[in-house]
N, C-alpha and C positions, 0 to 999 in steps of 0.2 A: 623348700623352694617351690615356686609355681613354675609351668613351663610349660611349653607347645608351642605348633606350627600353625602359623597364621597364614593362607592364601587373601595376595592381594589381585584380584581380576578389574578388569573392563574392556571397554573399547581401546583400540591401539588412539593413544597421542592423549589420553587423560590426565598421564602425569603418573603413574604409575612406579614408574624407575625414580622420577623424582621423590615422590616419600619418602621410599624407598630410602635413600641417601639419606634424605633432612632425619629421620628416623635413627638411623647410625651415626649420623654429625660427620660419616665423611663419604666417597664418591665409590659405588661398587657397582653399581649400574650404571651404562652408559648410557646419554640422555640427549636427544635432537627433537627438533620442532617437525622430523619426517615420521609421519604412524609407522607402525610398526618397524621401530628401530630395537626392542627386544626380541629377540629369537627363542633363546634358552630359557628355563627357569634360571633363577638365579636366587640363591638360599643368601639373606642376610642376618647374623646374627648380633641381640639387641640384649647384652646380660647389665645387670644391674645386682652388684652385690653389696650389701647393706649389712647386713646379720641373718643369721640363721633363720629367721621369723620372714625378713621382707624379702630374701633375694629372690630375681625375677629372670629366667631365659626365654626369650620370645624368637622362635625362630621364623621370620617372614620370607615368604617363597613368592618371590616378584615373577610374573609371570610376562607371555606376552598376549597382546591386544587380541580378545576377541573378536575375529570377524568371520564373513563369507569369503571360504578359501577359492583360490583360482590357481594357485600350483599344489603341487606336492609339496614343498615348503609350508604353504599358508595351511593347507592341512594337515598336517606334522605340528605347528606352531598353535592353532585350535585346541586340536585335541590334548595338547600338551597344556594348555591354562584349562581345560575341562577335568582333566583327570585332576587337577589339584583339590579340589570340590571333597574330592574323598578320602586326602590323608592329611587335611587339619583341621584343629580343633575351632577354628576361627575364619571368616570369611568375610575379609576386607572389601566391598565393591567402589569403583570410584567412578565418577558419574561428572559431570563440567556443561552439562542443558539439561534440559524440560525432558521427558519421556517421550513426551512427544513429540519431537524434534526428529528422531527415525528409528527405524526399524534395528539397530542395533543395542541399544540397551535393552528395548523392550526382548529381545529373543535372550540376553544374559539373566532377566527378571524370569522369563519361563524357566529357564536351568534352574533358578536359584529358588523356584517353588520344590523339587525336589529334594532341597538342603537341608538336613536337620539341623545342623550344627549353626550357634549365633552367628546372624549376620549385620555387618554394621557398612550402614549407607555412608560414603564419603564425598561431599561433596565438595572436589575442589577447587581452586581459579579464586576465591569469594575476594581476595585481592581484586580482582579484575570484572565480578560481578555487582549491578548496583540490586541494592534492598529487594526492589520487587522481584527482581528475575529470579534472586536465591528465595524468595517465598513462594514463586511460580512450581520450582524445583522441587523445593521440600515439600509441598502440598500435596503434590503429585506424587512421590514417591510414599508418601508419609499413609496416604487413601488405600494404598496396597497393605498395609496393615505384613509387610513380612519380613521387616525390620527390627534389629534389637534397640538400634540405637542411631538417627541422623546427625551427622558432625561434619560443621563447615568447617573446614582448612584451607589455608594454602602450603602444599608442599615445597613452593619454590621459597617461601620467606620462613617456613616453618611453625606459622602460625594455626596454633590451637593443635599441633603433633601431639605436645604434650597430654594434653586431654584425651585425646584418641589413643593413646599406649593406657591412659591409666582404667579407662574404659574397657580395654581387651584385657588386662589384669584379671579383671575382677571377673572376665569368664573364664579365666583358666585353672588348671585344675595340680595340685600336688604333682609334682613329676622330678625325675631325674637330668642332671643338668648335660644337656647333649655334649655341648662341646666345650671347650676351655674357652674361659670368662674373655682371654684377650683376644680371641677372635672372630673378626666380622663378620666372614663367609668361608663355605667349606670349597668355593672356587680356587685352582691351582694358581699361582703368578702367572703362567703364561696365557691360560683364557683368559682375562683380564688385559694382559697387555695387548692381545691380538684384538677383543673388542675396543680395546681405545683406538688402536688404526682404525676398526670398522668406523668409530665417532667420526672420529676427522675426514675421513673420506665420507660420508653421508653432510657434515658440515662445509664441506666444500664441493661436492655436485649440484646439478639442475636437478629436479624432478625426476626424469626421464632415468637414472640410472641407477638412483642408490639400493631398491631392492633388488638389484642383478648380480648384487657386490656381495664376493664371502673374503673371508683373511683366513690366511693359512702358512701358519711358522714355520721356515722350512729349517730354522737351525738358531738355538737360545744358547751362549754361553757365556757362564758365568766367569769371569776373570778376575784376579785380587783387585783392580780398581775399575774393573770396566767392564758392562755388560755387551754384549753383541749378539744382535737380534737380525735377523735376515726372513724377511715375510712376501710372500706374494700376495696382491690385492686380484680375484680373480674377478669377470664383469661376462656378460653373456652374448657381448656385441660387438665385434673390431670395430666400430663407430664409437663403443663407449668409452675401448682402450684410450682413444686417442682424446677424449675430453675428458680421460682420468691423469691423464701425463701433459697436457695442457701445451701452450704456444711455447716452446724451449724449455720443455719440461717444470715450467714453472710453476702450476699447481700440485703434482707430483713432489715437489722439494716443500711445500706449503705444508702440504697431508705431513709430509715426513718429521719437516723441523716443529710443528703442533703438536703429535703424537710423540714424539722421541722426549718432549720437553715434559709433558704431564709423565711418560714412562719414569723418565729420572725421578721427577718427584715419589713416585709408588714403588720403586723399587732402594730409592736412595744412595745411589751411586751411577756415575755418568754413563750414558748409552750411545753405543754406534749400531745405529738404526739404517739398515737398507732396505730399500721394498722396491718390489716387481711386480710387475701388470702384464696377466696373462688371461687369454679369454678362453672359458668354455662354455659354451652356445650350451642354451635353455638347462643348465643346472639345475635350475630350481626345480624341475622339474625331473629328472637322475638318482634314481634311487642309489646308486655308487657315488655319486660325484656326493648327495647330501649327508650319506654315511661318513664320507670319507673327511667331509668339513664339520663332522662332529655331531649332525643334525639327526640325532637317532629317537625310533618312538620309546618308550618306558616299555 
């Protein structure tokens, strides 16, 4: 069996968690048109077992969006897609403009001169890119000569994924098979359900409030027909409380009835879903409050 851990990086909003998914055929990253909507790494697992000659465990560590931090969060989340650099065997980069377009990729390209380990350029969107831009793209990246390998995709239609798994195959190396064939990620049920509230509430805010937002389970129980889930959405602003709970609590009941629907699906049995909206001012910046919502350095 071949096998290893694939770090996928970029800039926050490349599409990153989307692969991520199209890559497993189902949804373990949550995914919003807001950057930096991944916080945590999040380990997905990709096994393919054929026979003893071809089976294949690829473990991809989705990380979050590269940027310049301005909380203790954004620095916490940095270093946390930086560190992945150094414990896999593969280093997925995803890219969606020209390099020269800003100062953001180009500061991921200086990291990744330090990389030994293959790295394969992803370019994605190409759905939504026309011919010359994606030649603009690959040109430019292709001149840096620090490449194993350039591949257009779109992660959101899954086109040309394939290509890109069987690609990282063939840099991997003899190994033992981490985890059992039937599972996708070594995330618990309840991270997963508390980022699906995070989704829904980042899908239904303005601008102005959705990195203020953490979710935090205050109480998960399992019952023979019926899950019950009891979550606070916390927000860093009594102004933000009040346009997360909306005119008669009506976007509050939105987040709830979205998130409770996709939960039933992931967990398979009917959910009574309550959430609460509670502020604590500049969290993100709290080295208690970050620990406390799970946000820890390695």
């Amino acid at each position: 069996m071949k096998s290893g851990f694939i770090g996928i990086i970029g800039r926050p909003n490349v599409g990153k968690s989307t692969l991520l998914n199209a890559i497993l055929g189902e949804k373990i990253a949550i995914t919003t048109d807001k950057p930096q909507t991944t916080r945590n790494s999040i380990r997905g697992i990709y096994t393919r077992i054929e026979g003893q000659e071809n089976d294949c465990q690829m473990i991809f560590i989705d990380t979050p969006g590269i940027h310049k931090p301005r909380t203790k969060l954004g620095g916490y989340m940095t270093e946390m897609a930086i560190n992945t650099f150094r414990e896999t065997e593969v280093v997925v980069f995803i890219v969606d403009d020209e390099l020269s377009s800003g100062p953001g990729d180009q500061y991921i390209v200086e990291l990744l001169r330090k990389v030994d380990t293959p790295i394969f350029l992803v370019i994605n969107k190409i759905d939504k890119l026309d011919p010359e831009k994606y030649r603009k793209i690959y040109e430019e990246y292709m001149a840096l000569d620090l490449f194993t390998d350039i591949i257009g995709v779109s992660a959101l239609s899954g086109k040309n994924v394939d290509i890109l798994l069987k690609k990282i195959e063939e840099h991997l190396k003899e190994g033992p098979m981490y985890y059992p064939a039937d599972m996708v990620t070594d995330h618990p049920e309840r991270f997963i359900v508390s980022e699906i509230i995070r989704e829904k509430v980042l899908m239904y805010l303005d601008e102005e409030v959705p990195h203020g937002v953490a979710v935090e389970l205050e109480s998960y129980k399992e019952e023979p027909n019926i899950t019950k889930i009891s979550a606070v959405i916390y927000c860093e602003k009594k102004s933000h409380k009040g346009i997360i709970i909306g005119k008669e609590g009506k976007k509050l009941k939105g987040i709830g009835k979205s998130a409770r629907i996709e939960i039933e699906g992931l967990l398979g049995t009917k959910v009574f879903l309550e959430l609460w909206v509670k502020v604590k001012e500049n969290w993100r910046n709290n080295e208690f409050a970050l620990n406390s919502f799970g946000y820890r350095k390695e």
